[in-house]
C-alpha positions in Angstrom: 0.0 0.0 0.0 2.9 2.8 0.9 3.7 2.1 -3.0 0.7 3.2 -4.7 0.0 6.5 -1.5 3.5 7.0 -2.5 2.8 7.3 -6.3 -0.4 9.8 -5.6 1.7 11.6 -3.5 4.2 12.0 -6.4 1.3 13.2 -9.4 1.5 9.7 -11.0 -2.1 10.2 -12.5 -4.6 6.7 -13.1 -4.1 5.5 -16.5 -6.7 5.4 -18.2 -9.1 2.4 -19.2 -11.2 1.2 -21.9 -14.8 2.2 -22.0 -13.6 6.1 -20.5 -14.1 8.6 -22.9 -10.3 10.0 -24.4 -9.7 13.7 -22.8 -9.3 16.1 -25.9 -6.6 17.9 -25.8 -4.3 20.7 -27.9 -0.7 20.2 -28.6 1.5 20.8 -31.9 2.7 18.7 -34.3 6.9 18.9 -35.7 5.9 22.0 -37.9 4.1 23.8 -34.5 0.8 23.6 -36.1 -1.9 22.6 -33.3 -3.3 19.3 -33.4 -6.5 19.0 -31.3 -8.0 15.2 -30.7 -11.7 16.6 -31.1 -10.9 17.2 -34.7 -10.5 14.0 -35.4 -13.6 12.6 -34.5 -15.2 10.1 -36.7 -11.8 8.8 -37.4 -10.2 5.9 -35.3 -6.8 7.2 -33.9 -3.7 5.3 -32.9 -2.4 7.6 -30.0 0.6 6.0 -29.1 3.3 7.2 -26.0 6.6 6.6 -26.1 9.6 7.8 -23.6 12.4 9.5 -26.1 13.0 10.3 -29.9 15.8 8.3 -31.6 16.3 5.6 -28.9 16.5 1.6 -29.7 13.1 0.6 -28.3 10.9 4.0 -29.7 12.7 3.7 -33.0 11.6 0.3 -33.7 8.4 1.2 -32.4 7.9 4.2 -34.9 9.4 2.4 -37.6 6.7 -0.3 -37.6 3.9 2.1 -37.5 6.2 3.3 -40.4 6.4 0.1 -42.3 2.6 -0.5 -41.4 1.5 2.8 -42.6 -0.7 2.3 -45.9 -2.6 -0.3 -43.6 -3.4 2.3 -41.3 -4.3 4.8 -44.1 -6.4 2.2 -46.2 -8.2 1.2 -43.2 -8.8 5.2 -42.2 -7.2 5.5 -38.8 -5.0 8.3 -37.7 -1.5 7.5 -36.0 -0.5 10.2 -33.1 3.0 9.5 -31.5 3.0 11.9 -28.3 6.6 12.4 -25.9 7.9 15.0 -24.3 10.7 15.5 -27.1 10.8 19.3 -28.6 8.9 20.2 -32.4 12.6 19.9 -33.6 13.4 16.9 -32.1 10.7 15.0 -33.3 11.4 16.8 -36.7 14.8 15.3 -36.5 13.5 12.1 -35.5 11.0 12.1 -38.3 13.3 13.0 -41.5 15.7 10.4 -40.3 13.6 7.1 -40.3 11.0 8.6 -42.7 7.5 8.6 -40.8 4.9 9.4 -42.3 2.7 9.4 -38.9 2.3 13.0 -37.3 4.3 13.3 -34.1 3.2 15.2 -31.2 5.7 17.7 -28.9 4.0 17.5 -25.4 6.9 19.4 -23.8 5.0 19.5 -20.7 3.9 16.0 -20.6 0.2 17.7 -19.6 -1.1 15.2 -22.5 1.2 12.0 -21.2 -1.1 13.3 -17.3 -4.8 13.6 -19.0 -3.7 9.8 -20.1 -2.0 8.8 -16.6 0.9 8.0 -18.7 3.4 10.1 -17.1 5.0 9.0 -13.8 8.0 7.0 -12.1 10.0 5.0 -13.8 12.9 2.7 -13.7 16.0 2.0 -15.5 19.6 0.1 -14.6 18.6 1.1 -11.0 18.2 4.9 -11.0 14.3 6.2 -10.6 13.0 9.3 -12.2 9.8 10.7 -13.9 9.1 10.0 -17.6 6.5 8.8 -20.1 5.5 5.2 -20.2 5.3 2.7 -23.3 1.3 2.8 -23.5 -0.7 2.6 -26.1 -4.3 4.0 -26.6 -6.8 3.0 -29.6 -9.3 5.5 -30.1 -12.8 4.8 -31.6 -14.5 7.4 -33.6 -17.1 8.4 -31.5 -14.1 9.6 -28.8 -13.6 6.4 -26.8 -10.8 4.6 -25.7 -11.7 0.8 -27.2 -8.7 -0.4 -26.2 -5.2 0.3 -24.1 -2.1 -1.8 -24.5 0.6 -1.4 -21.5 2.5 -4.2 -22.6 4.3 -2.9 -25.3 7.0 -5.0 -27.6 7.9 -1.9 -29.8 9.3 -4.1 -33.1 5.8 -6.0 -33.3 3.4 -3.3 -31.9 2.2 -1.7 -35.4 0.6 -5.3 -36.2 -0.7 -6.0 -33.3 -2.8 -2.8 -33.2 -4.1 -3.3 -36.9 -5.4 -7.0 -35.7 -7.0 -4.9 -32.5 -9.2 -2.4 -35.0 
């Protein structure tokens, strides 16, 4: 139990579950245009978090959206990749592996909180706050149909097309 007061205490938000409607929000894209989720209704959305821009695991992960894309665009459905990396970051990390998928600068990580995404995290024994791996498939009507917390980055594009 001290875990989880201890996690509240530190603004790790709930994740959120399937069923619960997905909290609009307003953030830009790598050219600093504003992206807003309620524009997109009537379209299924891929909004997928990942921790950093141009690291092993979020590389792959992008890259197989990448690889995946004319699936997605056939079947209609939108793919948002939201960190906390700057516009030119993300702009980087876009020319270099090609996406074609809009990436989303939450600088702030106040997207990565409406989604209880954001929180502690763990790696080679040192703590600190960061955004989590999660997944969240947006129906069109504005609901989350489905959240994957288990990510394996190389295969996750695939596994989200079999999910719509």
């Amino acid at each position: 139990m001290c875990g989880l007061h201890h996690a509240r205490q530190i603004g790790v938000g709930t994740m959120l579950k399937e069923g619960s409607a997905a909290p609009n929000f307003t953030t830009t894209n790598t050219d600093g245009d504003p992206v807003k989720l309620k524009e997109l209704r009537g379209r299924k959305v891929v909004l997928y978090f990942y921790p950093k821009d141009d690291t092993p695991g979020c590389t792959k992960e992008a890259c197989s959206f990448r690889d995946a894309f004319s699936e997605f665009k056939k079947r209609g459905i939108e793919v948002l990749g939201v960190s906390t990396d700057s516009e030119a970051s993300h702009k980087k990390f876009t020319a270099k592996y090609k996406l074609p998928f809009t990436l989303l600068a939450d600088t702030d990580h106040s997207v990565a909180d409406a989604y209880g995404v954001y929180g502690e995290k763990k790696f080679m024994g040192r703590t600190y706050m960061g955004v989590k791996r999660v997944t969240f498939l947006i129906d069109d009507k504005g609901k989350i149909k489905k959240v994957f917390e288990k990510v394996k980055p190389e295969d996750h594009a695939q596994e989200v097309l079999d999910a719509f």
